[in-house]
C-alpha positions as CSV (number, residue, x, y, z in Angstrom):
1,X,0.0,0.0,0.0
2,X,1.2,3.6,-0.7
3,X,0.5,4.9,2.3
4,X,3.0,2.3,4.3
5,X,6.2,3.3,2.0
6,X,5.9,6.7,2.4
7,X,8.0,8.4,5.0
8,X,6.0,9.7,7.9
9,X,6.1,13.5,6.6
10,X,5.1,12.5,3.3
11,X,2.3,10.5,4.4
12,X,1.4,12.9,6.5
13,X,1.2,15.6,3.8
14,X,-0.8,13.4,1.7
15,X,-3.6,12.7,4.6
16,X,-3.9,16.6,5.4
17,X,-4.0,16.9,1.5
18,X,-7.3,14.5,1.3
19,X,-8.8,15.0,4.8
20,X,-7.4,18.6,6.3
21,X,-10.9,20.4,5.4
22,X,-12.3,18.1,7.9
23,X,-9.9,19.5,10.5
24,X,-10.5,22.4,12.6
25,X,-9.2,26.0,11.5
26,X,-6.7,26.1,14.1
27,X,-5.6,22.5,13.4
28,X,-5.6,23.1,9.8
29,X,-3.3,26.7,9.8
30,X,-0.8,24.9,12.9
31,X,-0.7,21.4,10.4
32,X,-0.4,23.4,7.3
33,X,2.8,25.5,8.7
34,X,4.3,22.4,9.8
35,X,4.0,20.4,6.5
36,X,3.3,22.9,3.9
37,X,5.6,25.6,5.1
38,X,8.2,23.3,7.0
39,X,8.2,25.9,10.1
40,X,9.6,24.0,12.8
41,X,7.9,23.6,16.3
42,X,9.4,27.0,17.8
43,X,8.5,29.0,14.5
44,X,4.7,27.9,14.9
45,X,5.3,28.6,18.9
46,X,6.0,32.4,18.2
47,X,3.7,32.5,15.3
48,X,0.8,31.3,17.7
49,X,1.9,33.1,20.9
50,X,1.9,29.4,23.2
51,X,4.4,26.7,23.9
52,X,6.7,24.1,21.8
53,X,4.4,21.4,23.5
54,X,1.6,22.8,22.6
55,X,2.4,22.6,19.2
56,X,3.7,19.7,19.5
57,X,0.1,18.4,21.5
58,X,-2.0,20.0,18.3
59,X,0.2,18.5,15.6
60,X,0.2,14.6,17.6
61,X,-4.1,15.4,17.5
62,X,-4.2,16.5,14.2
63,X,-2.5,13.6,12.9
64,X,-3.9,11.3,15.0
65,X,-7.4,12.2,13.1
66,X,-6.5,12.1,9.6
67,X,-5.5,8.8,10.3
68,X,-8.2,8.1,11.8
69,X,-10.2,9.4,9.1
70,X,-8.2,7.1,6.3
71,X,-9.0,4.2,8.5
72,X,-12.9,4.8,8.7
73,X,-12.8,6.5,4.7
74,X,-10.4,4.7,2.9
75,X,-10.0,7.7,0.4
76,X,-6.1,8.2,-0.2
77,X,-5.9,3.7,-0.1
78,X,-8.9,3.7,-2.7
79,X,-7.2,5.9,-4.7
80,X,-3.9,4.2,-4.9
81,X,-5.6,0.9,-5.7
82,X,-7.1,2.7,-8.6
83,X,-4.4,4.3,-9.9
84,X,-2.3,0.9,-9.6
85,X,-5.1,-0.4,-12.0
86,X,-4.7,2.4,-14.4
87,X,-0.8,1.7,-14.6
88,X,-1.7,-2.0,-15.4
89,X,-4.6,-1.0,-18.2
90,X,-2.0,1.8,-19.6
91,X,0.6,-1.5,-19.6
92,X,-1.9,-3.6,-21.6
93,X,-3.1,-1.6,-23.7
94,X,0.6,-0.5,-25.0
95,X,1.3,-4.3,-25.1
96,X,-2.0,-4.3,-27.5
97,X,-1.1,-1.4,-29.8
98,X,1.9,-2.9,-30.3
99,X,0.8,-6.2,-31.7
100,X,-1.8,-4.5,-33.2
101,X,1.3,-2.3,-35.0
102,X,2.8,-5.9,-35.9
103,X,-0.1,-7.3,-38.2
């Protein structure tokens, strides 16, 4: 699955990309900083006037519920299944024109 051999910031980036609207504002502009504009924990700190940890705390929930949302919807996995199937009908159908291009 796509989702298992992507590193944990690029999976990451691809569940906010699918699933950040269902996120709430703050979650969305502290998760967006992190993975968008690759601001580091203290950056977002200052930005948001509170704590490392608290940042840290928002980014851990934020996560935690796009993944939970990819377990319950399945999007980003359904998606890569279908594309996988794309690859193959592209494949054979190449392998097709090709004969075709023979007779």
């Amino acid at each position: 699955m796509i989702l298992e051999r992507l590193g944990s910031r690029e999976r990451h980036a691809l569940l906010f990309e699918r699933y950040g609207v269902l996120l709430t504002e703050h979650q969305r502009r502290v998760l967006g900083l992190y993975l968008d504009d690759d601001w580091s924990l203290s950056e977002i700190a200052d930005s948001q006037e509170t704590s490392r940890q608290a940042v840290h705390d928002i980014l851990q929930r934020s996560i935690r519920a796009l993944e939970e949302y990819e377990i319950k919807l399945g999007l980003v996995t359904r998606r890569a299944a279908i594309e996988r199937e794309l690859d193959e009908l592209r494949r054979r159908l190449d392998a097709l024109t090709e004969e075709v291009g023979k007779i």
